[in-house]
N, C-alpha and C positions, 0 to 999 in steps of 0.2 A: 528567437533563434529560428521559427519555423512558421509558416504561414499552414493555416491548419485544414483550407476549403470553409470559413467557417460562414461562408454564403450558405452552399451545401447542408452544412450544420444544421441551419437557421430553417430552411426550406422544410428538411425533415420534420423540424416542429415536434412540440414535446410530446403531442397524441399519443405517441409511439416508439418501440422501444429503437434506436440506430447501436446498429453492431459493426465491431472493429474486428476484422483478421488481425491477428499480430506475432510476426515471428522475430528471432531474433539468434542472437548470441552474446555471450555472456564469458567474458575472458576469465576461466575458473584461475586461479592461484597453483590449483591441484586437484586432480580427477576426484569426484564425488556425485554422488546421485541424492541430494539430499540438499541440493539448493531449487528454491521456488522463485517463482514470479506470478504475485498476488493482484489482481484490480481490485481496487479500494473499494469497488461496485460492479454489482453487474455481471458476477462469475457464479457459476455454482461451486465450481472445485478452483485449486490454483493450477498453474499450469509446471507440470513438471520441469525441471531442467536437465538434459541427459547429460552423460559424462564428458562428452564434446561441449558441453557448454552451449547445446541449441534448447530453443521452444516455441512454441507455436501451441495457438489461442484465439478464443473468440470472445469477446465479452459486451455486455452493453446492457444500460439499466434505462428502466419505463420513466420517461418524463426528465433524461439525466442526457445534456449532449456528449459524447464521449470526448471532447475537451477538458471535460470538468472531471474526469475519473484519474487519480493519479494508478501508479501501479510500483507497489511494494517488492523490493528483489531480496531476498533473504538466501544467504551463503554459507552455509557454515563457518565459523569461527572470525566471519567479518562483520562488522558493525552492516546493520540495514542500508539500503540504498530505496531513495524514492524517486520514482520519473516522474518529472508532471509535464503534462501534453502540453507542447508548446515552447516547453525551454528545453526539453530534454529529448524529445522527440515530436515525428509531423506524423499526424495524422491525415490521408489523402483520400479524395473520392477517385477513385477507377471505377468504370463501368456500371454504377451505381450503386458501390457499393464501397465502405471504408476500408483503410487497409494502414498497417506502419510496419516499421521494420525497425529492430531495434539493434546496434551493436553497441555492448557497453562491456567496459575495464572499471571495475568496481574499486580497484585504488586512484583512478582517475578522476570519479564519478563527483560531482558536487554534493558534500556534506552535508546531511541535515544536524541543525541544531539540536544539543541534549538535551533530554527532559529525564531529569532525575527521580526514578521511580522510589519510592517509600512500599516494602511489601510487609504485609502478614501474611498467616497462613492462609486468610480466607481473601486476603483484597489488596491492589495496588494503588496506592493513588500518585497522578502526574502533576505538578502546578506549571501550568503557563505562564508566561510573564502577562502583564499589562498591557504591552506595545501588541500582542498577537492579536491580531483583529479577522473579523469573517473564517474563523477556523474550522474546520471541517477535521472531527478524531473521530477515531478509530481504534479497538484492542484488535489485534489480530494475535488469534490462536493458534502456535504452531504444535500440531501431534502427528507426529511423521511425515506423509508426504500429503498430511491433509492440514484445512485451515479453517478456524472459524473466525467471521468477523462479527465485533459485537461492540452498539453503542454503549462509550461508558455514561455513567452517571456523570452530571454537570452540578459544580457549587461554583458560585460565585465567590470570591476571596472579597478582602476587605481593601486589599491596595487596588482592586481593580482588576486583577488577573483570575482565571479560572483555574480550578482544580476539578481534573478526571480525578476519577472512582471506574476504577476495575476490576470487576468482582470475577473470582475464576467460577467459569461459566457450566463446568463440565464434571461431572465425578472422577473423582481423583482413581481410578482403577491402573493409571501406568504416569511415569511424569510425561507431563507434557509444560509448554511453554508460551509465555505472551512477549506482546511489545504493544506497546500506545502508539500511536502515528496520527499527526495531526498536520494536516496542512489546509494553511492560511494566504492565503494568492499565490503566488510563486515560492513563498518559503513552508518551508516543512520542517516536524519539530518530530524526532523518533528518540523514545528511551533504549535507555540496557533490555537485552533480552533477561525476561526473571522463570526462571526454571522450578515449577512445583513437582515436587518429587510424588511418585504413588504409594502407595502403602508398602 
């Protein structure tokens, strides 16, 4: 869908960390201050979404071209959305430096594929299929307008397909919540969000 500069990309070289301005909008359903836009790397914090439905961000990880970094849109009461650089959006060099712009309608958005979570109190686990190949998961921690991401544990299944292990990473002092997010070249696989309640 988009030509990415990935001359550009390549040039930078992985020495070093390349960072992305990124602003955007974000067609809300309904005014809220409590939808994010997560980089899957690369971020300290997420980047807020205000009630307009705008945001603006800088993100970029050491040794990681910012092609390869998708970014997680989380809305309240909508199933997750994943952009991946390239199908979803361009990343450009200007003036030597990267830049994108994102507008996105989150009932328009291309679907990621379900991955059916199994919870306890203390842990989630995802099973990938077989076919999912070169995956790159992810738990991302939502507790209010903050996020952690954390890799899960990996087993191998017996048909061939993997199973995440996601262990809640955080003392339970208020609920907070997860999703798995795993993306495999251009497709991407995000469970239900599972809500831990706090004492």
């Amino acid at each position: 869908m988009a030509a990415l500069g990935l001359a550009a990309l390549v040039i930078a070289g992985c020495d070093r960390t390349s960072r992305v301005d990124v602003e955007g909008r974000i067609r809300l359903p309904e005014r809220t201050d409590a939808a994010l836009v997560v980089p899957l790397e690369g971020a300290k914090n997420p980047f807020p979404v205000d009630t307009s439905g705008r945001f603006v961000g800088t993100y970029g990880a050491l040794g990681v071209t910012p092609d390869h970094i998708p970014l997680f849109v989380h809305v309240p009461g909508r199933r997750p959305v994943v952009l991946v650089p390239g199908r979803d959006f361009r990343i450009e060099e200007q003036d030597g430096s990267f830049h994108a712009e994102i507008d996105l309608d989150p009932s328009r958005a291309r679907a990621a594929r379900p991955l059916a979570l199994a919870c306890t109190a203390e842990s989630c686990t995802a099973d990938l299929p077989a076919e999912a190949k070169s995956c790159v998961s992810t738990v991302v921690v939502l507790d209010g307008p903050k996020t952690t991401l954390v890799a899960p544990g990996i087993e191998r299944r017996d048909d061939g397909g993997t199973r995440l292990v996601a262990f809640f990473p955080l003392p339970r002092q208020r609920s907070r919540s997860l999703v798995v997010v795993s993306t495999c070249g251009d497709e991407a696989y995000v469970s239900e969000i599972a809500t831990f309640d706090g004492p």
